[in-house]
OpenMM code with the backbone's topology and positions (N, CA, C; nanometers):
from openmm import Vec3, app, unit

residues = "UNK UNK UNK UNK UNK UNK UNK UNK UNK UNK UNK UNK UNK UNK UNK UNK UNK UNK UNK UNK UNK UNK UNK UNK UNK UNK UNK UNK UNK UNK UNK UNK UNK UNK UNK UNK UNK UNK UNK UNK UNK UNK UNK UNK UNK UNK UNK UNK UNK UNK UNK UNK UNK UNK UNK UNK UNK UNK UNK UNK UNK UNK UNK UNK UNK UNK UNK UNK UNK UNK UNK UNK UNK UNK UNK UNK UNK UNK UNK UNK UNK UNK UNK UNK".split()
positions = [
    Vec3(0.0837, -0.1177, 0.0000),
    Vec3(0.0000, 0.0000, 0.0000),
    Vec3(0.0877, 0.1233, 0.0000),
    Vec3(0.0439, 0.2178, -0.0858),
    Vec3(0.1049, 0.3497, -0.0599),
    Vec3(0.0213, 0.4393, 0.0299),
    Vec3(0.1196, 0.5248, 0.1277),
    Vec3(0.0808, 0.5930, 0.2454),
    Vec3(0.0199, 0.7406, 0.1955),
    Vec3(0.0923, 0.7690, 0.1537),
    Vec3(0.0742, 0.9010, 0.1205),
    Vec3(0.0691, 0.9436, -0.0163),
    Vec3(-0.0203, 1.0192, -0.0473),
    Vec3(-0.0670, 1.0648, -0.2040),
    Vec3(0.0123, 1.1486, -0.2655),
    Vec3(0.0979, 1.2545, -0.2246),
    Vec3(0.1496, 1.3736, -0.2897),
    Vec3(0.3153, 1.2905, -0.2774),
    Vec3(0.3495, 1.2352, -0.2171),
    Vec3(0.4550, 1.1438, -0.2090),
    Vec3(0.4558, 1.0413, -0.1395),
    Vec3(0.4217, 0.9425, -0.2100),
    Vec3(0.3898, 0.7901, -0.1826),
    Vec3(0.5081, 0.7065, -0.1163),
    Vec3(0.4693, 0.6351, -0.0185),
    Vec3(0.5825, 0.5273, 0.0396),
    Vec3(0.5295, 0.4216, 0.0621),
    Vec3(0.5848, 0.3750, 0.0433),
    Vec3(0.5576, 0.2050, 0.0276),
    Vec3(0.5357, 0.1258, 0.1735),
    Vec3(0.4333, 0.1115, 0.2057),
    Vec3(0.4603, 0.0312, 0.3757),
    Vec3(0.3378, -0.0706, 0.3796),
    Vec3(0.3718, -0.1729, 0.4391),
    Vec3(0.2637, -0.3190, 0.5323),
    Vec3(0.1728, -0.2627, 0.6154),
    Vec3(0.0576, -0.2725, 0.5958),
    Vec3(-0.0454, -0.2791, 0.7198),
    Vec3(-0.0830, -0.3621, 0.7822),
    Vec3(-0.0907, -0.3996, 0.8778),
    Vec3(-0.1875, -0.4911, 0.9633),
    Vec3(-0.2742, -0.4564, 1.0557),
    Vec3(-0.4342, -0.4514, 1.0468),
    Vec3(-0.4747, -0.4548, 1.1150),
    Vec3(-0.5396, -0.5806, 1.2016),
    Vec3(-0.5505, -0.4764, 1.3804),
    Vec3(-0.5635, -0.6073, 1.4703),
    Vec3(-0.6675, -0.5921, 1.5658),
    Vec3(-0.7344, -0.6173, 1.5649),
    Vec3(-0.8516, -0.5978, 1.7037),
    Vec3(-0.8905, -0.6773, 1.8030),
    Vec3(-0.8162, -0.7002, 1.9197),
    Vec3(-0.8569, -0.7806, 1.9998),
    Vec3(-0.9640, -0.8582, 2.0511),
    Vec3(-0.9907, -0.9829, 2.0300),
    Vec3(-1.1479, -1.0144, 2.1243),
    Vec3(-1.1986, -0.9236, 2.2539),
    Vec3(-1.2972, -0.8871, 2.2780),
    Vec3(-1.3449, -0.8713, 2.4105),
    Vec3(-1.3413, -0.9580, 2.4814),
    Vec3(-1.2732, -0.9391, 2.6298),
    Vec3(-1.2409, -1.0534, 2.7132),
    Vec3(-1.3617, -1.0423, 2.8502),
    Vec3(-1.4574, -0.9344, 2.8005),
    Vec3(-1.5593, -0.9774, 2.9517),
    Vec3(-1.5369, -0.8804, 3.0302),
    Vec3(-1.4857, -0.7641, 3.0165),
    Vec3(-1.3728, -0.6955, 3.1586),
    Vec3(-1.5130, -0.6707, 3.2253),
    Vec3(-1.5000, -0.6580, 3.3511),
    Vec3(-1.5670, -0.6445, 3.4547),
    Vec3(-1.5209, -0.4542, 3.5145),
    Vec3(-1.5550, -0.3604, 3.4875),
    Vec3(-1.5304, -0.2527, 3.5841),
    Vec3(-1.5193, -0.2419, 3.7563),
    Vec3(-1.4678, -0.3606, 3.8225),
    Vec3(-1.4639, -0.3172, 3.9118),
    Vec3(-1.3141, -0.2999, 4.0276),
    Vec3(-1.3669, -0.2077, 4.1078),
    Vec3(-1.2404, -0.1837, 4.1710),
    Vec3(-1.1855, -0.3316, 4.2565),
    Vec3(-1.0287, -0.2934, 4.2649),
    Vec3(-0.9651, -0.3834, 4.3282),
    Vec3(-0.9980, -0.4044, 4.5139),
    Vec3(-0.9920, -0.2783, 4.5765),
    Vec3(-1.0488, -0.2568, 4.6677),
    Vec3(-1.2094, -0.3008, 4.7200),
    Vec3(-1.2681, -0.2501, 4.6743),
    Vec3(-1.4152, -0.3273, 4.6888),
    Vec3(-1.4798, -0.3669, 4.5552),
    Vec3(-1.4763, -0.5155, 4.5054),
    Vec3(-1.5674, -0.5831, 4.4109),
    Vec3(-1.6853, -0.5519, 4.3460),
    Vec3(-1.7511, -0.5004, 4.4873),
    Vec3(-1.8986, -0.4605, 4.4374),
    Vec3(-1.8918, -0.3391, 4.3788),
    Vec3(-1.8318, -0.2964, 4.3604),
    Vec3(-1.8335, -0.1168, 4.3697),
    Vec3(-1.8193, -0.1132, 4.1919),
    Vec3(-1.8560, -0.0293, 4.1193),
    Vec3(-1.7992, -0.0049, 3.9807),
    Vec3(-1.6917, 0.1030, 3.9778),
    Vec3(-1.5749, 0.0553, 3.9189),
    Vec3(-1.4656, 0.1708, 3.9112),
    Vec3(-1.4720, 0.2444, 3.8384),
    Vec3(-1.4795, 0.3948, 3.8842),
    Vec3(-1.4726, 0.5073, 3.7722),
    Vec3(-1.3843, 0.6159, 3.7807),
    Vec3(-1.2412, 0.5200, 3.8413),
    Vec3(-1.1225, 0.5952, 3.8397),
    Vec3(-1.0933, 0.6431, 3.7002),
    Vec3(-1.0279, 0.7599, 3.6648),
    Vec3(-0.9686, 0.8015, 3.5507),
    Vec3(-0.8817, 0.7180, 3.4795),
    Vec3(-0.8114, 0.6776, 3.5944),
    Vec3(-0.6978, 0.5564, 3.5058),
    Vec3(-0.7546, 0.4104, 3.4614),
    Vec3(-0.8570, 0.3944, 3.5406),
    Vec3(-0.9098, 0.2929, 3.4828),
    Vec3(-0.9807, 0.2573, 3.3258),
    Vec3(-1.0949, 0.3815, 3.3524),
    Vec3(-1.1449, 0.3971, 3.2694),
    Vec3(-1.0942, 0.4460, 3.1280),
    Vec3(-0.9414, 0.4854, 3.1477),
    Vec3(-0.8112, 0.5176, 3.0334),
    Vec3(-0.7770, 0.3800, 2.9631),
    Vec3(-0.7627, 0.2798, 3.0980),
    Vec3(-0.7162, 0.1730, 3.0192),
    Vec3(-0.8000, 0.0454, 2.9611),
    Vec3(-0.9373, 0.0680, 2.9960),
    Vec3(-1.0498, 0.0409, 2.9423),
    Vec3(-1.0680, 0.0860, 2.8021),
    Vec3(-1.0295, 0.2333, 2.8036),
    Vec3(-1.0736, 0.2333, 2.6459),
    Vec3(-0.9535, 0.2322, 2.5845),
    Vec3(-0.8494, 0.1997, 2.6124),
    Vec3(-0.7186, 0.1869, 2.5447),
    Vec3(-0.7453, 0.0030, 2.5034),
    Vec3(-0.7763, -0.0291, 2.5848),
    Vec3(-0.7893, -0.1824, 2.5248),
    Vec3(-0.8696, -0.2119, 2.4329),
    Vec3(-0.9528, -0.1208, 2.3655),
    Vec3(-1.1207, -0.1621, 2.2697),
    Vec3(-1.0594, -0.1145, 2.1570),
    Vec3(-0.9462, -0.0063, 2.1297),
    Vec3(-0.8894, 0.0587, 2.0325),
    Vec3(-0.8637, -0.0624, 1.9681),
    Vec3(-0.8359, -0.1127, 1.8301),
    Vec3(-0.7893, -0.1410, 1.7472),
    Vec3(-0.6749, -0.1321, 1.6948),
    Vec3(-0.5623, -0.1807, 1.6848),
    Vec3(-0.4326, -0.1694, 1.6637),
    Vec3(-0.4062, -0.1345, 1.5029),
    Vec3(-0.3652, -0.0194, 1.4205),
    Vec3(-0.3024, -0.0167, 1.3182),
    Vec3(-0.1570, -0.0232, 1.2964),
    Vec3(-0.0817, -0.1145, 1.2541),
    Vec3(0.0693, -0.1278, 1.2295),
    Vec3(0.1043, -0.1094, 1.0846),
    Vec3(0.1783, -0.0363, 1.0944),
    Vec3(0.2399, -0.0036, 0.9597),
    Vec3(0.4114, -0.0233, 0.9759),
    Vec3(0.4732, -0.1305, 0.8762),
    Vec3(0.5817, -0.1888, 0.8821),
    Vec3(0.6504, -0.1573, 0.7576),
    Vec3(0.7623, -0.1669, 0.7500),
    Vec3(0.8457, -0.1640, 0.6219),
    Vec3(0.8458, -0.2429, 0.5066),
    Vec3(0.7887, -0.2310, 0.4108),
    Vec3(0.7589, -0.3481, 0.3154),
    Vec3(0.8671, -0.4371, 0.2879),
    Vec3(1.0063, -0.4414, 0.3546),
    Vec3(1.1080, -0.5305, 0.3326),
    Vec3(1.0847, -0.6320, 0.4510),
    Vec3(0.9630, -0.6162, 0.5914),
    Vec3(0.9613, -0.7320, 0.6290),
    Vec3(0.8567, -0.7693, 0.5996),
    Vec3(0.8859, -0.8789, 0.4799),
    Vec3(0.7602, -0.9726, 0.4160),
    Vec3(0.8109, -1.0903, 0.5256),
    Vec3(0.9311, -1.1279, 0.5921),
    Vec3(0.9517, -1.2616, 0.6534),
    Vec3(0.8626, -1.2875, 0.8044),
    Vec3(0.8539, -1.2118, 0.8134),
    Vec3(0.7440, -1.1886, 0.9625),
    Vec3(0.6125, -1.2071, 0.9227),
    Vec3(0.5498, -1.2883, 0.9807),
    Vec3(0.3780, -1.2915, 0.9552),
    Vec3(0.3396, -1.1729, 1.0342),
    Vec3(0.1687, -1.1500, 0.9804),
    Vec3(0.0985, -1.0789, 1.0718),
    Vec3(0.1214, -1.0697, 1.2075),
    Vec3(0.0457, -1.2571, 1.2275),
    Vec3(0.0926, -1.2724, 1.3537),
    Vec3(0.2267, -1.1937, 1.4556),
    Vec3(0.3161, -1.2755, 1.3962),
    Vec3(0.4308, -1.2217, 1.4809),
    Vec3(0.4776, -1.0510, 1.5013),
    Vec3(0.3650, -0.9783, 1.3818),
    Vec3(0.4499, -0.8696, 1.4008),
    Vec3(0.3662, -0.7613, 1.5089),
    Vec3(0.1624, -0.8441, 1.5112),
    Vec3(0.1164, -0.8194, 1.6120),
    Vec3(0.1961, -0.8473, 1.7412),
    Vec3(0.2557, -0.9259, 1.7864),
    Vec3(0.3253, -0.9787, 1.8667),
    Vec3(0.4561, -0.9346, 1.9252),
    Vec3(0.4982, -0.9166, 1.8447),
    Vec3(0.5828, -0.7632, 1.8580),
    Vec3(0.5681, -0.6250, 1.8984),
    Vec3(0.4747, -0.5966, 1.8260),
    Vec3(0.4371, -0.4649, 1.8795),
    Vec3(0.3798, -0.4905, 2.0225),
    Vec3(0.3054, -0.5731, 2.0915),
    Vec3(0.2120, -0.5633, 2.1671),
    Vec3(0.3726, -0.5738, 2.2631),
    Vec3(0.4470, -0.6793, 2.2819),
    Vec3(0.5836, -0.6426, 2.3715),
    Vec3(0.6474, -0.5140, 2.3240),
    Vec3(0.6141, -0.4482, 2.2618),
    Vec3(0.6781, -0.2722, 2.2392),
    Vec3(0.6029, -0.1961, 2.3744),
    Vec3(0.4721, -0.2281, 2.3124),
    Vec3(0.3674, -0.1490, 2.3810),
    Vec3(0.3864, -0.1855, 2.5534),
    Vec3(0.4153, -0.3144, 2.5996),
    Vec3(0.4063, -0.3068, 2.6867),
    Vec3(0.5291, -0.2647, 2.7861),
    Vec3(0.6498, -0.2374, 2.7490),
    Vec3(0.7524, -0.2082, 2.7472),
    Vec3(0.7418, -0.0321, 2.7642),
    Vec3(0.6509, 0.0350, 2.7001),
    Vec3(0.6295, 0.1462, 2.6421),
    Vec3(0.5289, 0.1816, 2.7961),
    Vec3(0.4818, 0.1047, 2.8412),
    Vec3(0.3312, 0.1032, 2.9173),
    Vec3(0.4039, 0.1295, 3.0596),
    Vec3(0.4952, 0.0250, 3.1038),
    Vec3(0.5583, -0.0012, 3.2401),
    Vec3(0.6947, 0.1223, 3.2346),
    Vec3(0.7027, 0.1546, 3.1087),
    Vec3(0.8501, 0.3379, 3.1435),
    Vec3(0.9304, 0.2358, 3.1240),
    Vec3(0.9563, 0.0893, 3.0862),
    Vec3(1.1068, 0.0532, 3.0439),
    Vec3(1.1814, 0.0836, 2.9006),
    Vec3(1.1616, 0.1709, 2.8686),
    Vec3(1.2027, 0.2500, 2.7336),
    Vec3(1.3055, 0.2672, 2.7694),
    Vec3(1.4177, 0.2570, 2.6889),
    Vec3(1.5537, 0.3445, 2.6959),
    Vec3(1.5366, 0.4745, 2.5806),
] * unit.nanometer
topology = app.Topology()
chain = topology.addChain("A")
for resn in residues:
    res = topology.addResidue(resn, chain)
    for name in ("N", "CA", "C"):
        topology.addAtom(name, app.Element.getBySymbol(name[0]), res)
């Protein structure tokens, strides 16, 4: 696919959308309670997002798969501040 119209580059897409896993809103502290902490509710809708990856068209050797798989250890790397 080309990215861009006025000067085109050549790059892989994959898109990825996770199953819904059921999440339950509630706090860790009390069960019953529904959480409507800010951070929660951040990473609630950070999880429903849909992943777009755009890769270098020279890695054809990587499947989808793996390159979802990759990114998602970027991301989580990215998530916990272990970035250099």
């Amino acid at each position: 696919m080309q990215a861009n119209r006025s000067d085109p580059l050549d790059c892989r897409l994959v898109l990825y959308a996770k199953t819904p896993r059921g999440r339950q809103q509630r706090n860790q502290r009390s069960p019953d309670k529904v959480s409507r902490a800010s951070s929660s509710l951040k990473a609630a809708a950070r999880e429903r997002e849909p992943w777009l990856i755009v890769a270098s068209p020279q890695l054809q050797a990587p499947s989808a798969t793996q390159l979802v798989k990759l990114h998602a250890r970027r991301m989580q790397i990215e998530l916990w501040h272990f970035g250099i």
